[in-house]
ZADREN-417465 format. One record per residue (C-alpha): residue number from 0; residue in one letter; x negated, y negated, z negated. Coordinates in nm, 3 decimals, padded with zeros to 5 digits, m for minus. Example, Ala and Ser with C-alpha at 12.3 -4.5 7.8 and 13.67 -1.06 7.14 Angstrom:
<pts>
PT   num   residuo        c1        c2        c3
PT     0         a   m01.230    00.450   m00.780
PT     1         s   m01.367    00.106   m00.714
</pts>
This chain:
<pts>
PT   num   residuo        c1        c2        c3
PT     0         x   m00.083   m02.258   m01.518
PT     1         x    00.153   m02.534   m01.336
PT     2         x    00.472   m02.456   m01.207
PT     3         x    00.286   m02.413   m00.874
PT     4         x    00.097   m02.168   m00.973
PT     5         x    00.356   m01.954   m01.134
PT     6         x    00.375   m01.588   m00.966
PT     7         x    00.730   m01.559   m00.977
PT     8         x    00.789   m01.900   m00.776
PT     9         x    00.503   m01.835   m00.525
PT    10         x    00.722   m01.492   m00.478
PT    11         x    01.042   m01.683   m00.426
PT    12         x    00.847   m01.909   m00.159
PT    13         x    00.703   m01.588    00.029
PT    14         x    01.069   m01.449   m00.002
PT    15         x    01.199   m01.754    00.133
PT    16         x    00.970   m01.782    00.438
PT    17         x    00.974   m01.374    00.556
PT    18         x    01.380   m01.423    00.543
PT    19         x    01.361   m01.785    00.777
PT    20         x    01.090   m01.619    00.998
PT    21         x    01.294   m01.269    01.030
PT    22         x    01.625   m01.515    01.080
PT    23         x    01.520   m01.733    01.339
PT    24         x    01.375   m01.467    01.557
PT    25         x    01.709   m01.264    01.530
PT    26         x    01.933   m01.405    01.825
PT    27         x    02.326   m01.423    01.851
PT    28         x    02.319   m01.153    02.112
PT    29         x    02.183   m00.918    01.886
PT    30         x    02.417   m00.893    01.622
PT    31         x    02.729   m00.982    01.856
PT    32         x    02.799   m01.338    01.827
PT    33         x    02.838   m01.526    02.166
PT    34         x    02.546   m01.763    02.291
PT    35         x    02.557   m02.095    02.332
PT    36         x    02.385   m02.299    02.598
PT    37         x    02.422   m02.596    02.304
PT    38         x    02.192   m02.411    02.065
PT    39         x    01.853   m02.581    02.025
PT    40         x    01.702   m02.304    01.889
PT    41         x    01.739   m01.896    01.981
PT    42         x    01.736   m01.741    01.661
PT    43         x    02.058   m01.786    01.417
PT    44         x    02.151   m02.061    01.202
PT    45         x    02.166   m02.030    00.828
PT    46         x    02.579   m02.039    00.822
PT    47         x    02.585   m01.743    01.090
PT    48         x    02.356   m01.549    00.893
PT    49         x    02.558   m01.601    00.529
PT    50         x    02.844   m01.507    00.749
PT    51         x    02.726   m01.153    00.834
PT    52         x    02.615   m01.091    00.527
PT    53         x    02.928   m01.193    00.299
PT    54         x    02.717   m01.469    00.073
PT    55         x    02.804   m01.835    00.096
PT    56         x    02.599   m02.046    00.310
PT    57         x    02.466   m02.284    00.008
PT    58         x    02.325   m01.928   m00.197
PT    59         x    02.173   m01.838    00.103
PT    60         x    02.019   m02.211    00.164
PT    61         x    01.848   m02.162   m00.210
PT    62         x    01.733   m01.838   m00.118
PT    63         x    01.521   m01.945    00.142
PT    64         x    01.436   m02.249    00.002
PT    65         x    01.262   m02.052   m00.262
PT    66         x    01.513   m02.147   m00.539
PT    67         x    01.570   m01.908   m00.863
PT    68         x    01.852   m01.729   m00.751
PT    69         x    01.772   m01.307   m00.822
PT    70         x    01.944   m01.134   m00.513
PT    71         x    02.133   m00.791   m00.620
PT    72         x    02.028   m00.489   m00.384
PT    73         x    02.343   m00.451   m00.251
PT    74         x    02.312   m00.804   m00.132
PT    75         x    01.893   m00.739   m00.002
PT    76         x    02.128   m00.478    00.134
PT    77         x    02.367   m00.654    00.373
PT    78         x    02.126   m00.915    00.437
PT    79         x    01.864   m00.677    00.599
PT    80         x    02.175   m00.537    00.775
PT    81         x    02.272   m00.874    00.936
PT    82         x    01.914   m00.954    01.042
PT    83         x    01.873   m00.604    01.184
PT    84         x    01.574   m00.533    00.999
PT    85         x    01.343   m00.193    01.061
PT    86         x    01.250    00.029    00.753
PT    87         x    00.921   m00.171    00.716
PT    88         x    01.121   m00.489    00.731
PT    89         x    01.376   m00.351    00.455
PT    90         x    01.061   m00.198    00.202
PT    91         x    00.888   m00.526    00.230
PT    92         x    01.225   m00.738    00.143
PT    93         x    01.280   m00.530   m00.175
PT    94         x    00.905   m00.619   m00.257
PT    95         x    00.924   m00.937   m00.269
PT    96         x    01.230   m00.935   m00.478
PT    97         x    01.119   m00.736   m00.658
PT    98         x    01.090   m00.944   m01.073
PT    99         x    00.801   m00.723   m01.182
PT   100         x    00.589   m00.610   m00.836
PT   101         x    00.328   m00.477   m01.063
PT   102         x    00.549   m00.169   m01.112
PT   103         x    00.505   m00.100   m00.756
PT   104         x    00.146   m00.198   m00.691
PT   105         x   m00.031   m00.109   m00.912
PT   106         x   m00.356   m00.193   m00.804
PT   107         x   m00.289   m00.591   m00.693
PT   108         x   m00.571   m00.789   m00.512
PT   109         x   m00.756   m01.035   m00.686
PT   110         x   m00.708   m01.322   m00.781
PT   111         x   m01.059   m01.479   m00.695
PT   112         x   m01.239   m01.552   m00.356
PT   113         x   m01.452   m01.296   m00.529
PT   114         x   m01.553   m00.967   m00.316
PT   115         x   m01.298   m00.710   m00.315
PT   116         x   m01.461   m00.395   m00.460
PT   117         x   m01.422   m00.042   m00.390
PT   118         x   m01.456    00.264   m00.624
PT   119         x   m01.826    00.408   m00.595
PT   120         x   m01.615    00.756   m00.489
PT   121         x   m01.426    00.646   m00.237
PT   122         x   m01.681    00.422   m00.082
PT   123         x   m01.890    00.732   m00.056
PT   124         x   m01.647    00.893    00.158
PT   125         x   m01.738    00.770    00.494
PT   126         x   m02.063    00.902    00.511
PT   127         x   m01.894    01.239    00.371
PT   128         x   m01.693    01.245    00.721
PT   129         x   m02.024    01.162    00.963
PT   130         x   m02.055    01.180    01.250
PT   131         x   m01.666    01.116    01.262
PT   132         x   m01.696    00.652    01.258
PT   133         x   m01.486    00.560    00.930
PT   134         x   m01.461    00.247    00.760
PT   135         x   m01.305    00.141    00.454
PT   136         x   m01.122   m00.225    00.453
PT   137         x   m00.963   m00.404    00.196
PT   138         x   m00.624   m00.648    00.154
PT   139         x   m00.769   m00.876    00.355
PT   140         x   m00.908   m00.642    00.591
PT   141         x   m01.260   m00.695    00.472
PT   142         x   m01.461   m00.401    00.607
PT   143         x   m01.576   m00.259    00.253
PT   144         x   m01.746    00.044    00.287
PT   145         x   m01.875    00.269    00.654
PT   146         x   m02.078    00.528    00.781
PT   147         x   m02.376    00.465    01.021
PT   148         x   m02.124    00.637    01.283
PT   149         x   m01.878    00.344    01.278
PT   150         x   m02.177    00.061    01.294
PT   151         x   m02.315    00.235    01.641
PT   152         x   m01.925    00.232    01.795
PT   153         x   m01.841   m00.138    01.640
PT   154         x   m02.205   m00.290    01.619
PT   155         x   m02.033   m00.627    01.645
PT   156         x   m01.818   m00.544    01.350
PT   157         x   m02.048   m00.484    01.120
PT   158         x   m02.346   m00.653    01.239
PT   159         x   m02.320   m00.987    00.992
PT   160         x   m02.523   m01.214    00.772
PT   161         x   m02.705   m01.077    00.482
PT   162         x   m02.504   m01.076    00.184
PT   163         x   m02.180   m01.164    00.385
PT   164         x   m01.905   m00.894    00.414
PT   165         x   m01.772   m00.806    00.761
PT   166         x   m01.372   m00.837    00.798
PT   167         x   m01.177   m00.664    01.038
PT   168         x   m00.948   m00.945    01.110
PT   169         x   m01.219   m01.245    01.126
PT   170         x   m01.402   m00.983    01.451
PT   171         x   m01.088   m00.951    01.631
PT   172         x   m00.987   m01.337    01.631
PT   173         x   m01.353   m01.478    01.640
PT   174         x   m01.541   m01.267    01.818
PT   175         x   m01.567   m01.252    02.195
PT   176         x   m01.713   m00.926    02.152
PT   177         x   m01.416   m00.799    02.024
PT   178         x   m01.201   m00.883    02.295
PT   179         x   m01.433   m00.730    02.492
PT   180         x   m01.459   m00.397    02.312
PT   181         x   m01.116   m00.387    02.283
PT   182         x   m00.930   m00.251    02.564
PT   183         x   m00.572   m00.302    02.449
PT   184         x   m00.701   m00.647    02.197
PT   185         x   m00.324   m00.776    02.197
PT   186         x   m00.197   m00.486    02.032
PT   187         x   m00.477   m00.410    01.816
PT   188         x   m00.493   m00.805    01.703
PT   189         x   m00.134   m00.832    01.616
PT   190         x   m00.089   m00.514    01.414
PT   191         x   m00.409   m00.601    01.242
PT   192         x   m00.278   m00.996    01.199
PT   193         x    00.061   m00.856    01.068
PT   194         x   m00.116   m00.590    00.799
PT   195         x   m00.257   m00.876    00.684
PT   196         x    00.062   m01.083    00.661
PT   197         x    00.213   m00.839    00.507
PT   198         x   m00.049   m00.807    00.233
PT   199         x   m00.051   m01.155    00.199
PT   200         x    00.356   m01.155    00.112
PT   201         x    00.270   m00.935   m00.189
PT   202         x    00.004   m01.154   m00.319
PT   203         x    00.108   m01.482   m00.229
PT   204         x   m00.072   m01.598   m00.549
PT   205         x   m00.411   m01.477   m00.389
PT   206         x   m00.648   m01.762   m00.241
PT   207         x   m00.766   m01.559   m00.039
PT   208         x   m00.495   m01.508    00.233
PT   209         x   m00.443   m01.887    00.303
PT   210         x   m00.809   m01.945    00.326
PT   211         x   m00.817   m01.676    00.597
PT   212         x   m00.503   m01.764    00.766
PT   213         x   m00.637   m02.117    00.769
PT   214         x   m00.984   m02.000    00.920
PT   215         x   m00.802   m01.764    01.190
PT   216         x   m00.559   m02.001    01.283
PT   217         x   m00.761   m02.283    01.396
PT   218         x   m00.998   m02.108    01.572
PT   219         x   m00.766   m01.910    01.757
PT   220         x   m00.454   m01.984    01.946
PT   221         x   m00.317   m01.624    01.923
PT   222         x   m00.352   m01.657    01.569
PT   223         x   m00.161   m01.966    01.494
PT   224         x    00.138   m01.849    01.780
PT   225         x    00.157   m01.543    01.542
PT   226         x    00.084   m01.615    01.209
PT   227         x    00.446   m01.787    01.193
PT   228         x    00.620   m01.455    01.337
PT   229         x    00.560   m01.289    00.971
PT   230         x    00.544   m00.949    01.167
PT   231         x    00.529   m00.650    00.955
PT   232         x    00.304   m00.380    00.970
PT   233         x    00.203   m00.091    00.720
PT   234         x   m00.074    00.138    00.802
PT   235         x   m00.057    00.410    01.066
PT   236         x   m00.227    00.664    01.295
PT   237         x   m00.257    00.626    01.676
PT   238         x   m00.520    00.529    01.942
PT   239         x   m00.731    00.299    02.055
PT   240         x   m00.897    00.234    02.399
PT   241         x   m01.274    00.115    02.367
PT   242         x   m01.525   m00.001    02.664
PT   243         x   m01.786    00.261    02.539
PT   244         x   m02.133    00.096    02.614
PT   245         x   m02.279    00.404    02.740
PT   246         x   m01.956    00.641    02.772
PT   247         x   m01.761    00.443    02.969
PT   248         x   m01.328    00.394    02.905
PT   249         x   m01.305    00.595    02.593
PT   250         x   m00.953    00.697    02.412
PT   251         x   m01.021    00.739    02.025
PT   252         x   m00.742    00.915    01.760
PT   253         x   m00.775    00.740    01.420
PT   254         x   m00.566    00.816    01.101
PT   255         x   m00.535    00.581    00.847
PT   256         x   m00.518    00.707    00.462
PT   257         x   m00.406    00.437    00.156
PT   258         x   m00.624    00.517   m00.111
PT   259         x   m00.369    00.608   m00.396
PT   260         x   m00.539    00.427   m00.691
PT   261         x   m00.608    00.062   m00.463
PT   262         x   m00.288    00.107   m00.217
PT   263         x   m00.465   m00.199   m00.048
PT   264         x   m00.730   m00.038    00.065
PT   265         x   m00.740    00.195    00.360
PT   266         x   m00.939    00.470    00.479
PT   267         x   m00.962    00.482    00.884
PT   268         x   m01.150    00.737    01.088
PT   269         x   m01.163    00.830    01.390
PT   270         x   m01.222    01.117    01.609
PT   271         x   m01.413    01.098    01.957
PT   272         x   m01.402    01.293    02.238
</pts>
């Protein structure tokens, strides 16, 4: 393994970039500091943000620069406190400083490009919950396991090439059929694109995640604009709005359950009227 390789410094790098991304997207107004019609860009500079958070301006530098400097909690702390960060923002921050993340996820993606796999008894639970659609997807929102319930309501999900797995996040980007499926596609697209950001930050080791990124981000302008952001997003329930084929404007409930013993894998079904 090179020093490139190492865990630990591809960790400090993904540290390094969620703190410049949350930073420059954090403006003056925000935390109470006048504006300046001077400033070339809206978000704060590195010397504002040490400021607020009582560090000196070089130890902040180093940590975004990936350096290994090992951040106390009280300083994550004030930190996440200057940059107005939400509860997702703050649990994602103490993962990636986090020395020994395998303590807190215990099931990590692979390493490979190899198919992530699923657990013959939880990939048997879809078709336990028919005619309710559910799908099971994976860290990189690979569609793992479903019942014939969610192929009929996304057919252009899961329709794919023999032997090639259908991903969640490669439909919504790539496929026109997507956008039109989708009623509310912005919204769906970037919590999806930030779920998978966020996975990527706790495996930044994985070759997966910049292959994909890579992939999504040429091919689609939404994709690149966001990708950069390094939005946050854990799973949740809600709704979605569909173009039924047949039903018409359709307004679908879904929950979304983390299998405990893969916490990057997630269990979504949904329930139609």
């Amino acid at each position: 393994m090179t020093a490139d390789d190492d865990p630990a410094r591809a960790r400090r790098r993904e540290l390094g970039a969620f703190l410049r991304a949350r930073r420059e997207q954090t403006t003056p107004a925000e935390v109470g500091l006048p504006g300046s019609p001077r400033r070339r860009t809206p978000g704060l500079r590195r010397e504002e943000l040490a400021v607020l958070a009582g560090v000196s301006t070089t130890w902040y530098t180093y940590l975004e620069q990936g350096r290994n400097v090992r951040p106390s909690g009280q300083v994550l702390a004030a930190i996440a406190g200057a940059l107005c960060l939400t509860a997702e923002e703050r649990t994602h921050l103490h993962s990636l400083s986090d020395p020994t993340p395998e303590l807190t996820r215990p099931a990590a993606a692979p390493t490979t490009a190899a198919r992530e796999q699923v657990s013959p008894e939880v990939a048997a639970i879809p078709a336990l919950l028919h005619p309710a659609p559910a799908y099971i997807t994976g860290a990189t929102t690979d569609v793992l396991a479903w019942n014939e319930a969610a192929a009929q309501l996304f057919s252009s999900l899961i329709d794919h090439a023999p032997g090639a797995t259908p991903n969640l996040a490669r439909w919504i980007f790539l496929d026109p059929k997507a956008k039109e499926l989708l009623v509310d596609w912005s919204a769906v697209a970037q919590t999806v694109l930030a779920r998978l950001r966020t996975n990527a930050g706790h495996h930044p080791e994985d070759p997966r995640f910049p292959a994909l990124a890579h992939e999504l981000r040429t091919a689609s302008t939404e994709a690149d604009a966001w990708w950069p952001r390094y939005d946050i997003a854990t799973n949740r329930s809600g709704t979605k709005q569909i173009r039924h084929p047949t039903r018409g404007l359709l307004t679908l409930t879904h929950a979304a359950l983390t299998v405990t013993d893969a916490p990057d894998q997630v269990l979504v079904v949904y329930s139609i009227p």
